[in-house]
N, C-alpha and C positions, 0 to 999 in steps of 0.2 A: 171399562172405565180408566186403565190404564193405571200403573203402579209407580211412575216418575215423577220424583217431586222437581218444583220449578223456583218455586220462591217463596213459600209456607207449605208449611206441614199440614197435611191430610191433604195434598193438592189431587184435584179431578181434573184429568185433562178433559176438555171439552172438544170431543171430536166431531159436533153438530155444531159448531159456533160458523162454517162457512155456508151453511147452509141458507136460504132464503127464506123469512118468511119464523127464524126459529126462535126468538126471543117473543114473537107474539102472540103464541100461542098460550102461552100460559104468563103472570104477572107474577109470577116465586122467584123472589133471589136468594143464592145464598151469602150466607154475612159470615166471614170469621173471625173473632175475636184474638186474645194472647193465645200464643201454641197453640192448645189441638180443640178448642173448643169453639163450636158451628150453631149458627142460627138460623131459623126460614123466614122471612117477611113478605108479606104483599107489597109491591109497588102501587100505594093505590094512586098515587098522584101522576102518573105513566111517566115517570123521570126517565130519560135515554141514561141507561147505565151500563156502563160493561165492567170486564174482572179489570179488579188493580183500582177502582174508584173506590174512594172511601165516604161512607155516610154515616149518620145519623139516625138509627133507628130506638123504636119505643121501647123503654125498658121498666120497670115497678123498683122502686120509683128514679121519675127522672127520664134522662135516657143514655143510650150508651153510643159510642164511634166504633168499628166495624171496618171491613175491606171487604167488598164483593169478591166472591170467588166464579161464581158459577152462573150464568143466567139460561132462560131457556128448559127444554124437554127436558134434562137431562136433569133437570133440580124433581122434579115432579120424584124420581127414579131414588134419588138421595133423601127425598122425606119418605120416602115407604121405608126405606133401609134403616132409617134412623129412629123407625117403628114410632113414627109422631100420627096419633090419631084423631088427637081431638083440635081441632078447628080454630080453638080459643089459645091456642099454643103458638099458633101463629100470627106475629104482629106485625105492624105498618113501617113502612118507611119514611120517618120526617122528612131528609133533605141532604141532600148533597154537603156535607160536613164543611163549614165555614171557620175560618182564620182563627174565631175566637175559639172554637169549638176545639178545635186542637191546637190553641195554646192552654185550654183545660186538661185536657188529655193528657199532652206531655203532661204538665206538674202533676196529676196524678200519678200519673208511672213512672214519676222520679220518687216516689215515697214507697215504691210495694217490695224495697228490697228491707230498708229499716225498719216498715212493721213487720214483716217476716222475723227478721232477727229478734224483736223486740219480743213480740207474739210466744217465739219457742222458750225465751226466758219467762213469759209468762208462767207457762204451759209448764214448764219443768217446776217454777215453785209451787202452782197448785197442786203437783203429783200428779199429775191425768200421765197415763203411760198412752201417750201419741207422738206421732213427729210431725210435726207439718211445714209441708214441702213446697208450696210457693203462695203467692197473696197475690190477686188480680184484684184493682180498683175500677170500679166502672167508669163508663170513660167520661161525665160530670163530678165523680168526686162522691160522689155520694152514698155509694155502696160499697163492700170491699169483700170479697171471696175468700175464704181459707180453706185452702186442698189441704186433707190430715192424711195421716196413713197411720192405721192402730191396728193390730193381731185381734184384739176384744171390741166388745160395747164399751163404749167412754160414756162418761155423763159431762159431757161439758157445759150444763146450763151455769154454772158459774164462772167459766170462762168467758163465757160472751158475754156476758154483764160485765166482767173487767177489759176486755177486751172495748165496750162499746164507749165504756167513761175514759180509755185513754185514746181509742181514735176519733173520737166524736163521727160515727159512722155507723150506717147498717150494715149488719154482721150478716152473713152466709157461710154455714159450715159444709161442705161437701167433703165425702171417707170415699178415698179413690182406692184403687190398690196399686202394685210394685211396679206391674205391665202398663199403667196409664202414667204415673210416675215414669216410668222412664220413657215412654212417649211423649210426655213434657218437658222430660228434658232434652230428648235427642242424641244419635249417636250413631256409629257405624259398626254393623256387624263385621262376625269372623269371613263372612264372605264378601267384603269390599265395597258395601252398599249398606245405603243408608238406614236403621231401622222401622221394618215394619211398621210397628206403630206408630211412626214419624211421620210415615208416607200416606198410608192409606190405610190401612188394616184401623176398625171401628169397635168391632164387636170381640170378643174375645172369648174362644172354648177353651176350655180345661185341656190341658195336655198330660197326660201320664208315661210313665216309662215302659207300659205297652208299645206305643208307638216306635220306639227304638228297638224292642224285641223282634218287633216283625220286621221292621227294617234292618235288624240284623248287625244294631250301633250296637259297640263297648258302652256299657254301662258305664262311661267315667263322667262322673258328677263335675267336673271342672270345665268338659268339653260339650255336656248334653244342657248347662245353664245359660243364658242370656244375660246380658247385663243388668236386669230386676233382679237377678238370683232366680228364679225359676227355670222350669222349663223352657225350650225355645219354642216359641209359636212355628216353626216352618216344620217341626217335627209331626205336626199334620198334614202339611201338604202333601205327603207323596204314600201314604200310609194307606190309602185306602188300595193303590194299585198295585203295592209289595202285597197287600194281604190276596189277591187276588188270583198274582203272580206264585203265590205258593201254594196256592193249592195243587196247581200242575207238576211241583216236585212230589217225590216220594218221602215216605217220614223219614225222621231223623236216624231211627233206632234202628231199620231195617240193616244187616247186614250181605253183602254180594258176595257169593261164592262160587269162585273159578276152581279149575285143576292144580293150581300153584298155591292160591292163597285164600285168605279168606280177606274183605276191604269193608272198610269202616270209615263212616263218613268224617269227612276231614273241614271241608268250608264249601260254602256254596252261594253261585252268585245268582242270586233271586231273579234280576229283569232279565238278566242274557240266559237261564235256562241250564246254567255249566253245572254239574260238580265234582268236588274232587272226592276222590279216598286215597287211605292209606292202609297199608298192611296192618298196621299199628295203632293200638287205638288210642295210645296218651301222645305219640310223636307221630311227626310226620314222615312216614317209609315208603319208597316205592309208590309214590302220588301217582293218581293217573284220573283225569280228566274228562267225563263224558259226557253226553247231552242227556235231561231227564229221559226223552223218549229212550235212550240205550238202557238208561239206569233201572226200568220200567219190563224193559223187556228180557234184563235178566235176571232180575226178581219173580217173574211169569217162569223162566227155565227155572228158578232154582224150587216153586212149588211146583214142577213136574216131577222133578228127583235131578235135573241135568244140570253140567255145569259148561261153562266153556271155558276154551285154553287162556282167554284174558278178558279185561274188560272191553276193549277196542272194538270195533266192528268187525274188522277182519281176526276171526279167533284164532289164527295160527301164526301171525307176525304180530308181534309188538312193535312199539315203534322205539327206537332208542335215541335217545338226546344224547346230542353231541357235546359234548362239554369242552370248553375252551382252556387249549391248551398253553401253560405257563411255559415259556422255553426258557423260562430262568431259573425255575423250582428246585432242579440240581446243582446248582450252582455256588460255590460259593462265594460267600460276600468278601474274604481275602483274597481270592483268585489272582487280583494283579499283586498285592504285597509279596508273593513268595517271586517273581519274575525278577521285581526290585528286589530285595536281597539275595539274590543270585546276583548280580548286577553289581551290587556295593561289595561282596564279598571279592569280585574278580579285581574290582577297580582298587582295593587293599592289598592284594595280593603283587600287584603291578608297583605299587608303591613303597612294597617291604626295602629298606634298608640292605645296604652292602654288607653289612655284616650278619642280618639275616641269611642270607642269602649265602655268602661263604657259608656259614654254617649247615643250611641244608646241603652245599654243594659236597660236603666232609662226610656228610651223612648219606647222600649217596653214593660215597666211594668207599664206604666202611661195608653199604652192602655189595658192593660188586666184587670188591677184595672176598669178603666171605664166599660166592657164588663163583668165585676163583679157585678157593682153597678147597671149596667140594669138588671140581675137576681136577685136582693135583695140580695146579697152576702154581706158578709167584706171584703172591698177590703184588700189584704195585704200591710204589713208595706214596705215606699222603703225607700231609703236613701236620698230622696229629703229633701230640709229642712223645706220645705213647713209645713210635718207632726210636722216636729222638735219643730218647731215655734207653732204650734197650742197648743202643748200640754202645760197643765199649768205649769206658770215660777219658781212656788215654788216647784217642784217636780225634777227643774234639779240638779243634783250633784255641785258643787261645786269642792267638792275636787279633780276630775282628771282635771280642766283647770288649766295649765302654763301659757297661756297669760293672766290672772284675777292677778292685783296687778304688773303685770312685769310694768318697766318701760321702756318707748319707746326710742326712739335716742335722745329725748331730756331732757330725765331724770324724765320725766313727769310718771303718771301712765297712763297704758293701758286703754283710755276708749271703747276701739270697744267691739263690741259682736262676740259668732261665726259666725253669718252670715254677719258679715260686716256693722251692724249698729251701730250707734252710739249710745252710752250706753248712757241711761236717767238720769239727775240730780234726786239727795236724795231731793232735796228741791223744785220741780216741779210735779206736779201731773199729768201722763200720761193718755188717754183717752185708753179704753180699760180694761185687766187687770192687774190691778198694780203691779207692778215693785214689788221682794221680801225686796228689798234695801231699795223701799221708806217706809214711817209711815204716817200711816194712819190719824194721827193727825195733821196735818198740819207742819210735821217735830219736834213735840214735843217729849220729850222721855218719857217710859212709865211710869219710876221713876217721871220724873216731875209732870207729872199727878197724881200718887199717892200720892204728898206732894199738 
């Protein structure tokens, strides 16, 4: 019958409509109303009808407007389905729906969203715990549908009495459940396609979460509900052949015993026939892979008393997976920073100052001098002032020092030396050797001594 919808919901493709000869066989059409609800009428006036015309058929009371969906065999096939049996259930076609007929129409189904609204405020002050979830007007006006959806028994004869004195209308109450409910309203599954009940699915079985056990779903209540909040209806469709397909596995509980280890069933994929074990029975260790037939035949050795060297076919090679090699895992993530400071470190070095630089150049003359004096050498002279200082103090020039006699900022004379000491008092006798300034006399002068 085909599962693609076209342009209304519960559409039957008609795959007999090119055929010769197929509309005359039988006089049934089908009629469908708002959303998912379908009717059978005789054609008894032999109107040329096909899908997509809209008519006129008999309704209690009155009558209602409709869209052919179906003509032909193929309806014969849809009233068995729809387990319609008795005779008197199927009525007549008046007429090819005329101008006025559906300007009736619309104004009625310009009104079935306000008594909807209107209706649930009913509903909520007489206390009825129901919800009701949409209002069809027939298509004269004259009758009005309320789909409820209630957990219990309601008693609502007092509703439809209130209900009747504010719509001036006859009442129909119909208790759908969540899965027609949301085939009335419409919607797209988690698989990118439109829902079942939308399209064609009619009748509706119970679904339990047996059906996910065999099939081997995670029980997650978020993933295994449908938009009604139940169950999903497609959780039967493949149930019957997992349960089939299992039986040709081994049980669950069986343990496989090789020369190495013992393997504990780990996951198993039902249709392809695989499964895994592991060494380990809470983690996954050392997985290994085999067809039921393998898994079968050595559960057969291990009730003889034997074991073999692995689970594989060939018992004496395993097979080993290659695992892909990281060529960065050693590595590290500063690798190039240390290159660069090496780098910066040289280019500072290039840049030290001249007076840096004299100073290292002192210091390595301070070691060569030493590394002289260990071979009995003379060390050579540096510029340190160490030597300066040593050598005796009447043998230094005089005449090229400008700071000897300068007077300082405060008008005073210079007493420093070149190295920065303080120049000795003429009239103090320094330990050491004597100052060329001081007199050896105890500051006397040489003329006084000679008188």
């Amino acid at each position: 019958m085909g599962c693609g919808r076209q342009d209304r919901q519960l559409n039957t493709y008609d795959w007999l409509a090119d055929v010769p000869g197929n509309t005359e066989e039988t006089d049934l059409i089908e009629v469908q109303f708002k959303n998912t609800r379908k009717g059978y009428y005789h054609n008894v006036n032999n109107l040329e009808l096909k899908k997509g015309d809209i008519v006129a058929v008999e309704a209690s009371p009155g009558h209602d407007i409709g869209v052919v969906t179906l003509t032909g065999r193929l309806v014969n096939l849809q009233v068995k389905k729809a387990n319609i049996k008795s005779p008197d259930d199927i009525r007549r076609v008046y007429r090819i729906a005329k101008q006025v007929d559906l300007d009736k129409y619309e104004e009625a189904k310009g009104r079935e969203h306000g008594t909807m609204i209107q209706s649930r405020q009913i509903a909520k002050d007489l206390g009825l715990q129901m919800k009701i979830g949409d209002v069809e007007y027939q298509g004269d006006g004259n009758k009005a549908i309320f789909y409820y959806i209630a957990d219990e028994r309601v008693d609502f004869r007092q509703l439809i009495k209130v209900l009747a004195e504010t719509f001036h209308v006859r009442i129909e109450m119909k208790q759908i459940g969540a899965r027609q409910e949301a085939g009335r309203i419409g919607g797209t599954g988690p698989c990118g396609r439109e829902l079942c009940c939308t399209t064609w699915m009619k009748s509706f079985i119970s679904v339990s979460t047996n059906a996910a056990r065999f099939q081997d779903i995670s029980l997650n209540p978020q993933k295994l509900a449908g938009q009604c909040a139940k169950l999903k209806c497609c959780l039967n469709y493949e149930v019957d052949d997992y349960v089939e397909a299992s039986r040709k596995l081994p049980s669950r509980e069986v343990v496989l015993q090789t020369k190495d280890n013992d393997y504990f069933l780990f996951k198993t994929d039902i249709l392809a026939g695989m499964i895994t074990y592991s060494t380990d029975k809470n983690i996954p260790a050392n997985l290994e892979t085999i067809t039921a037939k393998r898994a079968k035949e050595i559960i057969e050795m291990n009730k003889r008393g034997e074991r073999p060297f692995s689970l594989q076919e060939n018992d004496r090679t395993k097979k080993v997976e290659k695992l892909p090699i990281d060529l960065l895992a050693q590595e590290s993530v500063t690798r190039f920073d240390k290159n660069k400071k090496k780098k910066n470190n040289k280019r500072n070095f290039n840049q030290e100052s001249p007076a840096a630089k004299d100073n290292s150049n002192g210091n390595n003359a301070n070691v060569k001098n030493e590394r002289e004096n260990v071979n009995g050498e003379q060390p050579a002279r540096t510029n340190n002032n160490q030597h300066r200082n040593n050598r005796p103090k009447g043998d230094r020039p005089r005449n090229n020092r400008p700071y000897d006699n300068q007077p300082n900022a405060n008008g005073r004379p210079n007493d420093r030396q070149p190295n920065g000491n303080r120049r000795p008092d003429n009239n103090r006798q320094q330990s050491g050797t004597p100052h060329n300034n001081a007199q050896p006399n105890g500051g006397k002068n040489q003329n006084d001594n000679q008188s």
